[in-house]
C-alpha positions as a Markdown table, in Angstrom:
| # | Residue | x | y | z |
|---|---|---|---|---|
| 1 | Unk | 6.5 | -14.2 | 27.3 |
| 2 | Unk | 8.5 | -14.3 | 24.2 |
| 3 | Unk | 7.1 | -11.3 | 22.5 |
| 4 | Unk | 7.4 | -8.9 | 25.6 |
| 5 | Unk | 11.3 | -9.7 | 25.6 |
| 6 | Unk | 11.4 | -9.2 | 22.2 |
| 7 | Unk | 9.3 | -6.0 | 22.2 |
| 8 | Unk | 11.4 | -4.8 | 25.0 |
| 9 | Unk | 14.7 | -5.9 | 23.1 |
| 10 | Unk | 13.4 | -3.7 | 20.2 |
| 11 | Unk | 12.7 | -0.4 | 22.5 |
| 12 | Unk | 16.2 | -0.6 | 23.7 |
| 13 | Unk | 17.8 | -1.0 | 20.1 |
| 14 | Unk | 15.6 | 1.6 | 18.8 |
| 15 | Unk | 16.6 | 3.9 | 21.6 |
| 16 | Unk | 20.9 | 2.9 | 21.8 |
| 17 | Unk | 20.6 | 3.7 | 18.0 |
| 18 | Unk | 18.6 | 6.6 | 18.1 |
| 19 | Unk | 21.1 | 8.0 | 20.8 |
| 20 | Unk | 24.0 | 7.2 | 19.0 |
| 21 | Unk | 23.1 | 9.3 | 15.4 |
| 22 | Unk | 22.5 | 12.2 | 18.0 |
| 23 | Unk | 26.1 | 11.7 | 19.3 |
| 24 | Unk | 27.4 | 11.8 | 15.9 |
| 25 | Unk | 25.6 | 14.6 | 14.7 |
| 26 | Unk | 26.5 | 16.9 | 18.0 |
| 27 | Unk | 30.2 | 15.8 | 17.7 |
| 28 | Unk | 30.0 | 16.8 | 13.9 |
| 29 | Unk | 28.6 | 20.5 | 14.5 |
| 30 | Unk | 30.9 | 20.9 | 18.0 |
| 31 | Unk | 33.9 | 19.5 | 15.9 |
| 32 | Unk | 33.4 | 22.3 | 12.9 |
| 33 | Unk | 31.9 | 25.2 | 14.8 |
| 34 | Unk | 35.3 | 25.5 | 16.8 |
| 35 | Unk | 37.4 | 24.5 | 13.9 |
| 36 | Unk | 35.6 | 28.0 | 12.5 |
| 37 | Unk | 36.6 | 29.7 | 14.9 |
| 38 | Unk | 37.8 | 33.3 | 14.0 |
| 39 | Unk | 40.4 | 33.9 | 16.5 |
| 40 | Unk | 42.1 | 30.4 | 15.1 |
| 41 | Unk | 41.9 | 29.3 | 18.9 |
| 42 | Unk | 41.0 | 25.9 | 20.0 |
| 43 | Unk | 40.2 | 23.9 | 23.1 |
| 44 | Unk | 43.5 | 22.3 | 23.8 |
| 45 | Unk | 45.2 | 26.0 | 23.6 |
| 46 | Unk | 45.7 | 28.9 | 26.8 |
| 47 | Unk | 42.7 | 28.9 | 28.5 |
| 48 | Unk | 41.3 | 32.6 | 28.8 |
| 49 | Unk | 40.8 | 32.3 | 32.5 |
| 50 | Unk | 42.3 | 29.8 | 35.3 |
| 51 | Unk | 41.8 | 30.1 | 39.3 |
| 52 | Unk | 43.4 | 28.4 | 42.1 |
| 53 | Unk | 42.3 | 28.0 | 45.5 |
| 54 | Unk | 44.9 | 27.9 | 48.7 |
| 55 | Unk | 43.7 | 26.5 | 52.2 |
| 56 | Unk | 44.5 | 29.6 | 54.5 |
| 57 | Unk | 44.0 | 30.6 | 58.2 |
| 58 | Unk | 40.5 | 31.8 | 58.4 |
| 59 | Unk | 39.4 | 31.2 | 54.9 |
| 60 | Unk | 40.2 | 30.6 | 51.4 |
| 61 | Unk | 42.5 | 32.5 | 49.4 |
| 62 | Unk | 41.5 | 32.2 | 45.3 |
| 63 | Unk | 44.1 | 33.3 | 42.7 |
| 64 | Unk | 42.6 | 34.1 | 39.0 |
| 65 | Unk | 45.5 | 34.4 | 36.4 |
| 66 | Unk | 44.8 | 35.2 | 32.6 |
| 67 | Unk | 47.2 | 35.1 | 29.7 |
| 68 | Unk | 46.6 | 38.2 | 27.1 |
| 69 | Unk | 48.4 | 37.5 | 23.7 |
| 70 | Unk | 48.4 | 40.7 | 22.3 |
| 71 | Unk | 50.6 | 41.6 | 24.8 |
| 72 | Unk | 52.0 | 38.5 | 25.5 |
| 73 | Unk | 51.2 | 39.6 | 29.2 |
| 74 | Unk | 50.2 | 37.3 | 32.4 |
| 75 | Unk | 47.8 | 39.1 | 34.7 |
| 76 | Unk | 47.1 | 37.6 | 38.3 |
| 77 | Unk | 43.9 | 38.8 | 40.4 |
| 78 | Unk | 44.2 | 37.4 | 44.5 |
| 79 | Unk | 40.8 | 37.2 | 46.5 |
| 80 | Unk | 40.3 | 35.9 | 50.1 |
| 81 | Unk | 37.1 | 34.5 | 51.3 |
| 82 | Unk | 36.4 | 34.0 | 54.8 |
| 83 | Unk | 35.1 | 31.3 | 56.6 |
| 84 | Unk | 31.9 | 33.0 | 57.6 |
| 85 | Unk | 31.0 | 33.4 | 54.2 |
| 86 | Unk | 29.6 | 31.4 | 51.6 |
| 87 | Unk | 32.3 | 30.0 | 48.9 |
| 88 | Unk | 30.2 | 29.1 | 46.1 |
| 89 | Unk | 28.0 | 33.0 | 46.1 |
| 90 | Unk | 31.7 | 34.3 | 46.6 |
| 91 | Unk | 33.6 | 31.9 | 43.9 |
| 92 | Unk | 30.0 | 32.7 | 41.8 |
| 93 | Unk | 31.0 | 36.8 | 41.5 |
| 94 | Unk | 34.3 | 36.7 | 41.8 |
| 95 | Unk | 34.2 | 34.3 | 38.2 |
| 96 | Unk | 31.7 | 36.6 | 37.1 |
| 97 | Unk | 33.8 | 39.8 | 37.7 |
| 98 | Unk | 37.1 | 38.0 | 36.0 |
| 99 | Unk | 34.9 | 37.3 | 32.9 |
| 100 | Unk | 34.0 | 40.5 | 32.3 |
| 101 | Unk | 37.7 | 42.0 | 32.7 |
């Protein structure tokens, strides 16, 4: 019974290291693809596009608000979605019309 723990202990080692050299080598690329960026931006600054979502009468009202630098401008965007109709389709465009603003 010895050599199935052992042969099972091995499988697990194998596998913790295996998945720990793949963690280092994605945090290396991530870590030097965004320090390359070419805007100079990087994930802790202004984030290109932020929503919030109010509880309202009858729905769900969603505010998008984006930051433009060049001309150091704040835009806001206000939606409302209604009860009868389904938030994650409507959240789903509304992102998708933001995005390509």
């Amino acid at each position: 019974m010895k050599w199935f723990k052992r042969m099972v202990c091995n499988w697990v080692r194998e596998d913790w290291n295996q998945t720990s050299r793949d963690n280092q080598v994605a945090e290396k690329y991530a870590i030097s693809s965004i320090s390359k960026g070419s805007s100079g931006r990087t994930v802790d600054a202004d984030p290109t596009l932020q929503f919030k979502i109010y509880e309202a009468i009858g729905g769900k009202v969603v505010e998008f608000s984006r930051y433009d630098r060049r001309t150091d401008r704040h835009d806001h965007c206000i939606y409302v979605i209604s009860k009868g109709e389904d938030f994650g389709e409507k959240i789903a465009k509304i992102a998708t019309l933001e995005a390509l603003k």
